[in-house]
C-alpha positions as CSV (number, residue, x, y, z in Angstrom):
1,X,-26.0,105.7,-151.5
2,X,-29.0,106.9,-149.8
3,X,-27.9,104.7,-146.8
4,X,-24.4,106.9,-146.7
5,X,-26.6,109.9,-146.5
6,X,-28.8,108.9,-143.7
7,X,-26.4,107.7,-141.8
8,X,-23.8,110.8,-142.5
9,X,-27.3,113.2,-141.8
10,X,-27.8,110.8,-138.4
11,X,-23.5,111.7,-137.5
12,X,-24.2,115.6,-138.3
13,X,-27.0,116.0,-135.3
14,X,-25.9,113.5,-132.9
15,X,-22.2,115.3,-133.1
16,X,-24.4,118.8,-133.4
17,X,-26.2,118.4,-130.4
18,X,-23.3,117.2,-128.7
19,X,-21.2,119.9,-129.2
20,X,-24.6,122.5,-128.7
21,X,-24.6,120.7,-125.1
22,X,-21.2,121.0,-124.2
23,X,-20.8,124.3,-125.5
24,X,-23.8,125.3,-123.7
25,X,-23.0,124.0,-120.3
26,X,-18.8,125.5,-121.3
27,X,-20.5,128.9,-121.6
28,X,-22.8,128.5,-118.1
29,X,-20.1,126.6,-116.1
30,X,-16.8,127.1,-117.4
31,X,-16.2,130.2,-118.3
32,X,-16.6,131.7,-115.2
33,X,-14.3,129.5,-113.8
34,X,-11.7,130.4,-116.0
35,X,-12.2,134.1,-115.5
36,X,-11.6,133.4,-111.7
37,X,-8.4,131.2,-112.3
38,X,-9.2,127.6,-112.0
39,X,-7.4,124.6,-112.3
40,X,-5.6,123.1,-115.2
41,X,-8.5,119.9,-115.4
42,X,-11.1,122.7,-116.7
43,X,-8.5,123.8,-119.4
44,X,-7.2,120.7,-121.0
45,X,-10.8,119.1,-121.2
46,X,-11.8,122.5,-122.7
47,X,-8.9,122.0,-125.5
48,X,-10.3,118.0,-126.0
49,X,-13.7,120.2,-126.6
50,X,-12.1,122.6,-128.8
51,X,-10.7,119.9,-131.0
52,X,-13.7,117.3,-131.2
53,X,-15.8,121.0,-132.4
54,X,-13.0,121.4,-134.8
55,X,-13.3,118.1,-136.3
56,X,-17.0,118.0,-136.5
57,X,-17.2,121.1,-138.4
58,X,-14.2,119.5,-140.3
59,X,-16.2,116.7,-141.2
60,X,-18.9,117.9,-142.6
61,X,-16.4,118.6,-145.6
62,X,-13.6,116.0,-145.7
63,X,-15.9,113.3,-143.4
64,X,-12.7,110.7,-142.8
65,X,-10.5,113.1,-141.7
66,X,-13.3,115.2,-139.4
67,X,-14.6,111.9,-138.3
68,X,-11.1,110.6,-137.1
69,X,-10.3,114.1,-135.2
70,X,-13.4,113.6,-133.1
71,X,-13.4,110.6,-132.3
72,X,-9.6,110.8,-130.9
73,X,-11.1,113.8,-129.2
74,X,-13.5,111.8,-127.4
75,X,-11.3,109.2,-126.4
76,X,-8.6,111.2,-125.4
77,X,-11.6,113.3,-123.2
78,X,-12.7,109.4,-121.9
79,X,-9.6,108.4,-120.8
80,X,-8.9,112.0,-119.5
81,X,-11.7,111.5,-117.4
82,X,-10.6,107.9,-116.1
83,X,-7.2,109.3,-115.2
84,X,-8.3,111.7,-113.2
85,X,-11.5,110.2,-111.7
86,X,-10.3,106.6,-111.9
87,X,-12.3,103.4,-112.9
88,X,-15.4,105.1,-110.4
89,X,-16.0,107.7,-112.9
90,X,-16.8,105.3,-115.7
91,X,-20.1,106.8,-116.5
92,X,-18.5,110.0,-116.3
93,X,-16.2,109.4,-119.0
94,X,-18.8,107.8,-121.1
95,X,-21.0,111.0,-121.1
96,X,-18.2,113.2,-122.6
97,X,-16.7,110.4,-124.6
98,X,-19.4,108.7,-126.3
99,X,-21.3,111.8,-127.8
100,X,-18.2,112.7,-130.0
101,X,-17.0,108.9,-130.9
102,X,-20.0,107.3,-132.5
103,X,-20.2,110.6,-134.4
104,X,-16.6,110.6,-135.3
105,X,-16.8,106.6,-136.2
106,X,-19.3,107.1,-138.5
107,X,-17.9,109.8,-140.2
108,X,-14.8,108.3,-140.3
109,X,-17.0,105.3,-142.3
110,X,-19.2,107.4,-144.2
111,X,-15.8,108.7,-145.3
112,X,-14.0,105.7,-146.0
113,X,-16.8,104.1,-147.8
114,X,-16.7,107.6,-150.4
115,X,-13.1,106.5,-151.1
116,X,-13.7,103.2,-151.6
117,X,-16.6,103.7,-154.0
């Protein structure tokens, strides 16, 4: 049990300070884009955003569910970014996928392990 909680305590920053970061660099970069019309990339990786921050605050009351959300968030963002960057933005998808899937997965375990138990 007090495994669980370390490792559900270890999920809440990691997916915290991801979602601090993105927000932060959102509010510096992407905002003002949006207020002066830019292209549709900025909005649909803005909704993956939106829904990986919805299922991290999700999670830290139903974990499973939460934890599933963001991690389709950040692999939905990955592949996003492989689509439209190709297999020479790798690393690029990695930043914005990674922070919210190993989060997500271990929620989603914390989570499944509570039912099981």
């Amino acid at each position: 049990m007090k495994t669980q909680k370390i490792i559900k305590w270890i999920a809440r920053i990691i997916g915290g300070l991801a979602v601090i970061f993105f927000a932060a660099f959102f509010i510096g970069e992407g905002i003002p884009d949006l207020i002066e019309g830019a292209n549709g990339q900025l909005r649909s990786i803005t909704i993956l955003l939106g829904f990986a921050t919805l299922g991290y605050i999700f999670a830290w009351f139903k974990e499973k569910e939460g934890g599933i959300v963001m991690t389709l968030s950040g692999f939905l963002m990955g592949m996003y970014m492989i689509f439209y960057g190709g297999t020479k933005d790798i690393v690029a998808a990695l930043i914005y996928a990674l922070p919210f899937i190993i989060p997500g997965l271990l929620f989603w375990w914390i989570g499944k392990e509570r039912v099981e138990s």
